[in-house]
C-alpha positions as CSV (number, residue, x, y, z in Angstrom):
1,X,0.0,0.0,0.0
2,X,1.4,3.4,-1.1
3,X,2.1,6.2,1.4
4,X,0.1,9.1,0.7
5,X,1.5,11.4,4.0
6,X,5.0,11.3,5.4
7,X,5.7,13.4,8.2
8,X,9.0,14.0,9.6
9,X,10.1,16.0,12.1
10,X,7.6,18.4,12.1
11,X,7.2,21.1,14.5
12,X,5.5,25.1,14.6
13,X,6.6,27.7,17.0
14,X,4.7,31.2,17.4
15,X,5.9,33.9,19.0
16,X,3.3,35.6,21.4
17,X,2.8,39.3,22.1
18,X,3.7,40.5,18.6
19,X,1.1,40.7,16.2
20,X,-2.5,40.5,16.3
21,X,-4.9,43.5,16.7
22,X,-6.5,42.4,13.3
23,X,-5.0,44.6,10.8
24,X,-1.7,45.8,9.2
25,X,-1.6,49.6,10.3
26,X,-3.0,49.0,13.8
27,X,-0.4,46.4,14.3
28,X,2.3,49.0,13.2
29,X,0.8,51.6,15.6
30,X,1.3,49.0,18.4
31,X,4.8,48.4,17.4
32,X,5.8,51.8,17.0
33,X,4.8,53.1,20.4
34,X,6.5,50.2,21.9
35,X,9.6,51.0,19.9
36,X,9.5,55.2,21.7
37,X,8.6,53.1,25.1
38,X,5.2,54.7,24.7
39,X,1.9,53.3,26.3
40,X,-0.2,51.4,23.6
41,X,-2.4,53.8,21.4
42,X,-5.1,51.6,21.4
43,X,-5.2,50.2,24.8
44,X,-8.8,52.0,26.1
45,X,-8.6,54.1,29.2
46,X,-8.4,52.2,32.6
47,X,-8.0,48.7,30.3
48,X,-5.0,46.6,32.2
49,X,-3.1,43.9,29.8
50,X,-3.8,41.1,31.3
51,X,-1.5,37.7,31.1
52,X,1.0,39.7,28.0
53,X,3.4,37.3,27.2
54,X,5.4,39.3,24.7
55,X,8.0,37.6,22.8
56,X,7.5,34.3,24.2
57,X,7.7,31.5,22.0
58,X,5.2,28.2,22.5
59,X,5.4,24.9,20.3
60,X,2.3,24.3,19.1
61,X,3.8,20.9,17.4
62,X,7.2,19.4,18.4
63,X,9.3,16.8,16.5
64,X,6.1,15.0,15.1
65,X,6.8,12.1,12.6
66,X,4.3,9.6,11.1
67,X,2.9,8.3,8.3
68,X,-0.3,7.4,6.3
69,X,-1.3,5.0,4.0
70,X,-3.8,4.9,0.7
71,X,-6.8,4.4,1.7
72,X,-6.3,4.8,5.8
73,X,-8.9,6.5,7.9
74,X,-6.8,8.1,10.8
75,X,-8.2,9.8,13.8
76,X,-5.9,13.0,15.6
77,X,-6.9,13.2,19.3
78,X,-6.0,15.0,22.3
79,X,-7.0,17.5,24.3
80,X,-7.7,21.3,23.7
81,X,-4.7,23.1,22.7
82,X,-2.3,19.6,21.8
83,X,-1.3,20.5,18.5
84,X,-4.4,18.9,16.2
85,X,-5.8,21.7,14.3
86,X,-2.3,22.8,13.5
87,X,-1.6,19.4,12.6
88,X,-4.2,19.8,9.8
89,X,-3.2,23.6,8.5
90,X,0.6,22.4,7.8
91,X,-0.6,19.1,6.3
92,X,-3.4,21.4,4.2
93,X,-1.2,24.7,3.7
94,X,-2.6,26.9,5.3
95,X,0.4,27.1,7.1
96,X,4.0,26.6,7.0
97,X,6.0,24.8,9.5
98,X,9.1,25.8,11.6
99,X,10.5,22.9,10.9
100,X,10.7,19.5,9.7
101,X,9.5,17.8,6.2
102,X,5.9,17.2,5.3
103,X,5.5,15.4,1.5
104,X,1.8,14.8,0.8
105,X,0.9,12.7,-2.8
106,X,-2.0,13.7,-4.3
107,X,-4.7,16.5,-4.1
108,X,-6.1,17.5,-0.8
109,X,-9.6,18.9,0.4
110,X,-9.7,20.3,3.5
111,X,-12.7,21.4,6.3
112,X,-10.7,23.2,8.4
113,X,-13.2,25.4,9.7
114,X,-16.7,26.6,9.3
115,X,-16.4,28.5,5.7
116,X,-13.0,27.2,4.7
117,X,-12.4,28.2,1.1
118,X,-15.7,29.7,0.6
119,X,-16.1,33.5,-0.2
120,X,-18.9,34.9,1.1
121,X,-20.3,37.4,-1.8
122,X,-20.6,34.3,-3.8
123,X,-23.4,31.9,-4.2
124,X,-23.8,28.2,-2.7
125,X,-23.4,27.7,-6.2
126,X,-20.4,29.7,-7.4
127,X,-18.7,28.3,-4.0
128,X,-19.2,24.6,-5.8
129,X,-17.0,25.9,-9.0
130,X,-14.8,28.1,-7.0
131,X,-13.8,25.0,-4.9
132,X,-13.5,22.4,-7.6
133,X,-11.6,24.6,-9.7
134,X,-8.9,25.1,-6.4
135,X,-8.2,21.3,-6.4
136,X,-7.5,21.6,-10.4
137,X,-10.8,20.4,-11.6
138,X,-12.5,21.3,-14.7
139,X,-15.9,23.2,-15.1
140,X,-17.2,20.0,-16.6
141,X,-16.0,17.6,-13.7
142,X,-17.2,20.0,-11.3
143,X,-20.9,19.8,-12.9
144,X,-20.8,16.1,-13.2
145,X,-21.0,16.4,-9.3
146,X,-23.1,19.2,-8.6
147,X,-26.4,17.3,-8.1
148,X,-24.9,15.2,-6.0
149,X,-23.2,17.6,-4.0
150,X,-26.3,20.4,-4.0
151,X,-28.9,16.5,-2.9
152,X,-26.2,15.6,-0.6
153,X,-26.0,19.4,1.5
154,X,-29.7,19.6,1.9
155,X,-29.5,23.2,0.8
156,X,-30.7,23.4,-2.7
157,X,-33.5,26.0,-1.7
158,X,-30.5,28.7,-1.4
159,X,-27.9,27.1,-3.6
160,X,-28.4,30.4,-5.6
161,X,-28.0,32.7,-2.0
162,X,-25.1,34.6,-1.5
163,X,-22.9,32.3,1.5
164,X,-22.4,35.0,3.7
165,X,-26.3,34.4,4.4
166,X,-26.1,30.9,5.4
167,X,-26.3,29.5,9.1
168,X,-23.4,28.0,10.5
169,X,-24.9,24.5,10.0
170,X,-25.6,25.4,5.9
171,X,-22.5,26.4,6.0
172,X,-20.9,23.4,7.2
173,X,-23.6,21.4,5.5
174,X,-22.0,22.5,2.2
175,X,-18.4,23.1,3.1
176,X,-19.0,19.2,3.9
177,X,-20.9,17.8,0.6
178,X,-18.0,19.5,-1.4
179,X,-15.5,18.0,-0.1
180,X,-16.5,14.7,0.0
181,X,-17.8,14.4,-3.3
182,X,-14.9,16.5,-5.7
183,X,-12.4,14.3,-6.5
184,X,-9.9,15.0,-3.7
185,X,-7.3,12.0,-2.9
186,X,-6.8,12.9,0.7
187,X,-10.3,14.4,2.9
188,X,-8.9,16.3,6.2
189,X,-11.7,17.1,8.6
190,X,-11.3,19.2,11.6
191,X,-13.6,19.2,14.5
192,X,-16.5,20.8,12.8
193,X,-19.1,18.5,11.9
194,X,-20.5,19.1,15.5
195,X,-22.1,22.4,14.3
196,X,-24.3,20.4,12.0
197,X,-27.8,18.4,13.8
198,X,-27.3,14.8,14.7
199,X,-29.0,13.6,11.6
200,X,-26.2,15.0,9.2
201,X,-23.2,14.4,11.6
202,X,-24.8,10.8,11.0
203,X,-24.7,11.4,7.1
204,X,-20.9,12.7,7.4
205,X,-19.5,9.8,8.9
206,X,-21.6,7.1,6.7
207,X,-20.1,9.2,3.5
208,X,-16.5,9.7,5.2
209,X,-16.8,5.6,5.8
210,X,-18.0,5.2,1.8
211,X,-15.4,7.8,0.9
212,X,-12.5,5.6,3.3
213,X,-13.5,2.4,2.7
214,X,-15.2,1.7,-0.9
215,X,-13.5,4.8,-2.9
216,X,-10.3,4.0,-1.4
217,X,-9.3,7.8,-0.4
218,X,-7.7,8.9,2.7
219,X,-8.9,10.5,5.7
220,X,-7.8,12.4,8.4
221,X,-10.3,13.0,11.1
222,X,-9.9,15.2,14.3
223,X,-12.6,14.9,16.9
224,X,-13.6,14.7,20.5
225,X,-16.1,12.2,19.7
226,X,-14.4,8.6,20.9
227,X,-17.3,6.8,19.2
228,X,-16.7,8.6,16.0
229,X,-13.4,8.2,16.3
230,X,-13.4,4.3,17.1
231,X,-16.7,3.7,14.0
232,X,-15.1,5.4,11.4
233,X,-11.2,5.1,12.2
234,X,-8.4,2.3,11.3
235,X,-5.0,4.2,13.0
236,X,-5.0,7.2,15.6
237,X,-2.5,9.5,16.5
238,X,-2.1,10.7,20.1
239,X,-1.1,14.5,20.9
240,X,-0.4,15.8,23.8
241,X,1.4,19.7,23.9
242,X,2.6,19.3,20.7
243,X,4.2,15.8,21.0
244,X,3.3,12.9,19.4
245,X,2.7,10.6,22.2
246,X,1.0,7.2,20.9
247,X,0.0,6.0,16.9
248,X,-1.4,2.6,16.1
249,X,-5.1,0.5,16.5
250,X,-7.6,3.3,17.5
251,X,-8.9,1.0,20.9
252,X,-5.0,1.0,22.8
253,X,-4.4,5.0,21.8
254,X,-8.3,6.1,22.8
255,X,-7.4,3.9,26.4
256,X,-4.3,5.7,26.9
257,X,-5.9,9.0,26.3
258,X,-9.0,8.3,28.2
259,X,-6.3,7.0,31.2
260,X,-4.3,10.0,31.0
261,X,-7.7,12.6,31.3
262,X,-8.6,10.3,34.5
263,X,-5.7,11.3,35.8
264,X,-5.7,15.2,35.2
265,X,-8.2,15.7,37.9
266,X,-5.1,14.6,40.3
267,X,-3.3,17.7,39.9
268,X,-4.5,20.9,42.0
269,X,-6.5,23.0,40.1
270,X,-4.4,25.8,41.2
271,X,-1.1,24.1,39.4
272,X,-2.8,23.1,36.0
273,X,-1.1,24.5,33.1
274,X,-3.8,23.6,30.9
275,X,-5.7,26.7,30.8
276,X,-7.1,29.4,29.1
277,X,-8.5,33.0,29.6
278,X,-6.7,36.2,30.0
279,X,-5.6,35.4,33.8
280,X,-7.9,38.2,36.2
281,X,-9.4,35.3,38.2
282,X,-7.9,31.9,38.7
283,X,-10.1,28.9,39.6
284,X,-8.9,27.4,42.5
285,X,-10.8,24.1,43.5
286,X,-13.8,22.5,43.1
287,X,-15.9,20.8,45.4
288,X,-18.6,18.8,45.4
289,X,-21.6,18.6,48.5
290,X,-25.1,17.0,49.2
291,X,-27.9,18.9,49.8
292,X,-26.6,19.3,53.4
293,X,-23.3,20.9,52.8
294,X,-21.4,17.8,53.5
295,X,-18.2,16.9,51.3
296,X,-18.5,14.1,49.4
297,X,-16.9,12.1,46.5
298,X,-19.6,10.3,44.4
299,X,-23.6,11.0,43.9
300,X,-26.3,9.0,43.6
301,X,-28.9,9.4,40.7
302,X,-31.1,11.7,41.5
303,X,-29.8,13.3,44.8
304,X,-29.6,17.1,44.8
305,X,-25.8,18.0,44.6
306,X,-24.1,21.2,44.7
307,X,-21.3,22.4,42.9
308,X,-18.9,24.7,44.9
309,X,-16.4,26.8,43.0
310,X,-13.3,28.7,44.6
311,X,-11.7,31.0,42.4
312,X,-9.4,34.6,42.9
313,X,-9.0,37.5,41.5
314,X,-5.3,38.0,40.6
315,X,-5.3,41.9,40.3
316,X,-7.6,42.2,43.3
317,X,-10.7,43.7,41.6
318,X,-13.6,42.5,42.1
319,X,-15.0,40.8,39.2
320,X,-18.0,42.1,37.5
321,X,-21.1,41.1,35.5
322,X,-20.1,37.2,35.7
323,X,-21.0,33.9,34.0
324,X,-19.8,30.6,35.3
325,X,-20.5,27.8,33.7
326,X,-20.1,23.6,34.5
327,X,-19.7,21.4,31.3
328,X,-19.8,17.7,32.0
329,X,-18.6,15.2,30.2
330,X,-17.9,11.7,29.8
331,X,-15.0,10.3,29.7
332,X,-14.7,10.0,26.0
333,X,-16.2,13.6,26.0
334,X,-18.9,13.8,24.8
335,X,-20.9,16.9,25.9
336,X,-23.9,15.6,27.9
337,X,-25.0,18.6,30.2
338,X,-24.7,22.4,30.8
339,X,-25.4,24.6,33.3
340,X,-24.8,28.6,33.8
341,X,-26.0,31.1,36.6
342,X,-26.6,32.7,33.0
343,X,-28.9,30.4,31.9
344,X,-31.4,30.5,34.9
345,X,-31.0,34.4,35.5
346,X,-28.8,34.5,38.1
347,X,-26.7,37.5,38.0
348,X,-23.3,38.0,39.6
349,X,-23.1,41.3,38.8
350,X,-20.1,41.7,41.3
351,X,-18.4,39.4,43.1
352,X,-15.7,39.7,46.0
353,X,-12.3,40.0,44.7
354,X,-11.8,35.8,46.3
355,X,-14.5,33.9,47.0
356,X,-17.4,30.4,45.9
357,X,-19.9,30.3,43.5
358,X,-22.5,27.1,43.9
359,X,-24.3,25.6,41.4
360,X,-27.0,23.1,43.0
361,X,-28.8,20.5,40.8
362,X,-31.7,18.7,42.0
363,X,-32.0,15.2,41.2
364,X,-28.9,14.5,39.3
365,X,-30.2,12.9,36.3
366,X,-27.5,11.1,35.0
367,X,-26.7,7.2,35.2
368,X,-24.1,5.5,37.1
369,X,-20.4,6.7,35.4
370,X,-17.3,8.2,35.7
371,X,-18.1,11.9,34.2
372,X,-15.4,15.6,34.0
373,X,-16.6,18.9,34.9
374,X,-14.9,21.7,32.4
375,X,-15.2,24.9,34.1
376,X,-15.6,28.5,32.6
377,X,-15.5,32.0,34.6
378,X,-16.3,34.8,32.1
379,X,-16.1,38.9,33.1
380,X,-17.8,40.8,31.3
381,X,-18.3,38.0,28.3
382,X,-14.5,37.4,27.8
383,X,-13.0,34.6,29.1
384,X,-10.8,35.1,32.3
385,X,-10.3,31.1,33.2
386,X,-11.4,28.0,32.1
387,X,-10.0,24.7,33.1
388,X,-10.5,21.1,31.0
389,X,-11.3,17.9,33.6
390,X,-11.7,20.1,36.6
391,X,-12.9,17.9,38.5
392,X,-13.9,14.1,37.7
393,X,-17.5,12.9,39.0
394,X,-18.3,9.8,40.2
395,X,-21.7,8.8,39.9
396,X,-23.4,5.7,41.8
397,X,-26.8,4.2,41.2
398,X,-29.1,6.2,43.2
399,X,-33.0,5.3,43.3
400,X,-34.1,8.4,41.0
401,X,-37.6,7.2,40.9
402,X,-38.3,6.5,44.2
403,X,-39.4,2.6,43.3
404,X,-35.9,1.1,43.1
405,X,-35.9,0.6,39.6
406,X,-33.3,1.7,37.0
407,X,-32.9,1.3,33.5
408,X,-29.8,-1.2,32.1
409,X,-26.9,0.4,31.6
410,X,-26.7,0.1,27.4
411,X,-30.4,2.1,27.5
412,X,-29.1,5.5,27.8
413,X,-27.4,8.2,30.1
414,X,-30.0,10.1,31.0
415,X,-33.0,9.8,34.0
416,X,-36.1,12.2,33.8
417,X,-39.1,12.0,35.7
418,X,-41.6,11.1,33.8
419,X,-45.8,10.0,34.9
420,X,-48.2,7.4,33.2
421,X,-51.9,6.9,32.5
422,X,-54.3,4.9,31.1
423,X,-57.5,5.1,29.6
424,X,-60.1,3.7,27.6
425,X,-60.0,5.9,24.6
426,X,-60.5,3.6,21.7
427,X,-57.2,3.4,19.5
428,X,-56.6,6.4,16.5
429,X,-57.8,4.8,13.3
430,X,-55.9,5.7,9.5
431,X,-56.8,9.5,8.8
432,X,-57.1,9.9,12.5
433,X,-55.5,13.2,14.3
C-alpha cells in the first residue's frame, strides 16, 4: 500500500505578544509606540493587559513524525490546545512549519473550519466551482457532481444565495458535501461537523466511511467524539502539547488518552497549566456537597448536589457582571449537560475579589459513570479562566424514581421524571388526528 503522508520531524513555533490587533496599520501603531517606550495607542482608558506574554515562544507541534497510508482513515486526538488543528493547516497549507519535512501525494480537500475556502459574496453555487476549480478540476468535472453535492447538502432551496447568508450548519452542511464528493485524494476534517444536527453528523461519517473504505481515499479526522473516532477510524495519533505521544489500533491509543484525562483531575487545580482565559481570576478548586453541605466524593442518581467553586482575583478587583458555567462530560467527552448562573437568570453582577460560586442541581439525572466537569469563569463576556477535567464525578446508582428501579446500563445516560396513565379511549384509526 502506497504512502500518501510522510511526516517528519515536524514542529510550529509562534511567538506571542507581537502581532494581532487584526489589521496591518493598527499592528504598526502598536509596534511603534512600543519602539518610543510609549503606552499602547489603542489600549482604552483604565484597560490593564492582562496575562501579555510578549515575545514568548510556544510549540504548538514538536518533533512529530508519522505516516499514512492509501486508503487509511486516521483519527488525531487529544486534548484542547495539543497541536491537532495545527496538525491539519501544515498538512493542508494553510500554514508553514518551523521545521521539519511534510510530502503529501495527491490533491487534498480540506474542512478546516466553518467557511474554509468559501467567499462569502458568492453563491452556494459559485462556491461549488470556486472549490473544484482550487483542487484543479475542470468546469465539466465539477458539474458532473453538482447534483450530487447540492442532494447531498440539503440546501438546494438557497444554492443560488449569497454564503455570507447561510447558518453556521448550511455552512458546514455544504463546506462538507463539497468536499466529500470533488475528487480529492486525501479528505482532512477538523472538528467541525459538531455544528451540524445529529441527523447529518450521522450522514458525514456514513459518506467519510464510503469515501475511506469503498473509494479508497484517505482521511484524516480530528474529533472529541471517541465513538466517531473508534466507528469510522483504522490508525489514531495521540497528541499531547505538541508531541506525538501514541499511533497505532484506535482502541489502545483512545485507552491511553481516556487514562491520562482520569488522571488530570489529580493535579491541584491551582497548578494546571492547561488553561485558558486572560488570567484576572484563577479557579482554585472545586468541590462537590449533598444537599446538606457535607463533602462528598460520588452521587447517587437523583440526589440534589451542589457544585462549589473557589476561584481569585489576581489583580484584586472584584469581578463584574459574571457567567460561570459547568460542562460535564464523559469520559470519552462527549458533551452531555450544561449549566450557567446565565442560563437561569442569576446574576453575579459583582463578586468579591476571592471567594465560591455554587451551582445546586436537583435530582442529578445522570446514570451511574465516571463523568469531568470543564469549568468557565467569564467577566464581562470574555473569558478570564477556564480549566478542562476540573474535577472528575463519580456517579453511583441512586434510586431516582423513588421505586428502586433503573434502566440497564446500554439504554441511555439520561434519568427524567416522567408519569403514566391509562384510559379507555379507543385506538386512532388511518386518517385519525
Amino acid at each position: 500500500m502506497a504512502t500518501v503522508i510522510s511526516v517528519e520531524n515536524l514542529s510550529k513555533a509562534y511567538r506571542l505578544g507581537q502581532i494581532g490587533t487584526g489589521t496591518f496599520a493598527n499592528d504598526l501603531k502598536v509596534w511603534w509606540a512600543k519602539v518610543r517606550s510609549k503606552p499602547n495607542p489603542l489600549q482604552k482608558i483604565g484597560e490593564q493587559d492582562h496575562g501579555n506574554r510578549d515575545g514568548e515562544t510556544v510549540w504548538a507541534l514538536k518533533d512529530v513524525s508519522f505516516t499514512v497510508q492509501q486508503g487509511e482513515a486516521v483519527g488525531i486526538i487529544g486534548r484542547n490546545g495539543a497541536g491537532k488543528s495545527t496538525l491539519l493547516k501544515i498538512l493542508s497549507q494553510v500554514t508553514a512549519p518551523t521545521a521539519g519535512v511534510v510530502r503529501v501525494k495527491g490533491r487534498i480537500a480540506s474542512l478546516l473550519e466553518v467557511g474554509t475556502g468559501f467567499h462569502p459574496e458568492l453563491t452556494g453555487r459559485e462556491n461549488i466551482y470556486l472549490n473544484g476549480a482550487i483542487l484543479g478540476m475542470s468546469r465539466a468535472e465539477v458539474s458532473r457532481k453538482l447534483d450530487e453535492i447540492v442532494d447531498f447538502s440539503g440546501v438546494e432551496k438557497y444554492i443560488d444565495t449569497p454564503v455570507k447568508r447561510y447558518s453556521s450548519g448550511m455552512y458546514v452542511r455544504l463546506a462538507f458535501a463539497v468536499a466529500a464528493h470533488l475528487e480529492s485524494d486525501i479528505l482532512v476534517v477538523d472538528e467541525v461537523l459538531a455544528v451540524g444536527d445529529a441527523e447529518f453528523q450521522k450522514k458525514c461519517l456514513g459518506k467519510m466511511g464510503d469515501v475511506a473504505q469503498k473509494e479508497g481515499r484517505t482521511i484524516l479526522f480530528v474529533s472529541h467524539n471517541m465513538a466517531a473516532v473508534t466507528a469510522l477510524c483504522s490508525r489514531a495519533c495521540l497528541l499531547n502539547n505538541g508531541n506525538l505521544i501514541a499511533e497505532g489500533e484506535v482502541r489502545p491509543v483512545i485507552e491511553r488518552y481516556l487514562s491520562a484525562a482520569k488522571s488530570v483531575d489529580r493535579i491541584p487545580l491551582a497548578e494546571r497549566t492547561d488553561r485558558r482565559g486572560d488570567g484576572r481570576v484563577r479557579l482554585t478548586d472545586v468541590r462537590l456537597l449533598n444537599d446538606k453541605g457535607d463533602l462528598v466524593e460520588a452521587v447517587a442518581s437523583g440526589q440534589d448536589i451542589r457544585i462549589s467553586i473557589g476561584y481569585c482575583s489576581m489583580d484584586g478587583a472584584a469581578p463584574e457582571n459574571v457567567k460561570v458555567g459547568i460542562g460535564v462530560y464523559s469520559m470519552n467527552e462527549t458533551f452531555l449537560l450544561y449549566c450557567s448562573n446565565e442560563l437561569v437568570g442569576t446574576d453575579f453582577k459583582s463578586l468579591p475579589p476571592e471567594g465560591r460560586v455554587e451551582c445546586r442541581i436537583p435530582q442529578f439525572p445522570l446514570t451511574r459513570g465516571q463523568y469531568n466537569l470543564n469549568i468557565s469563569f467569564l467577566i464581562k463576556g470574555i473569558l478570564a479562566d477556564w480549566v478542562p477535567a476540573a474535577r472528575g464525578l463519580q456517579v453511583v446508582e441512586g434510586d431516582f424514581f423513588g421505586t428502586g428501579k433503573l434502566p440497564p446500563a446500554a439504554h441511555g445516560g439520561f434519568l427524567t421524571l416522567q408519569t403514566w396513565e391509562a384510559s379507555s379511549a379507543s385506538p386512532l384509526r388511518d386518517g385519525q388526528l
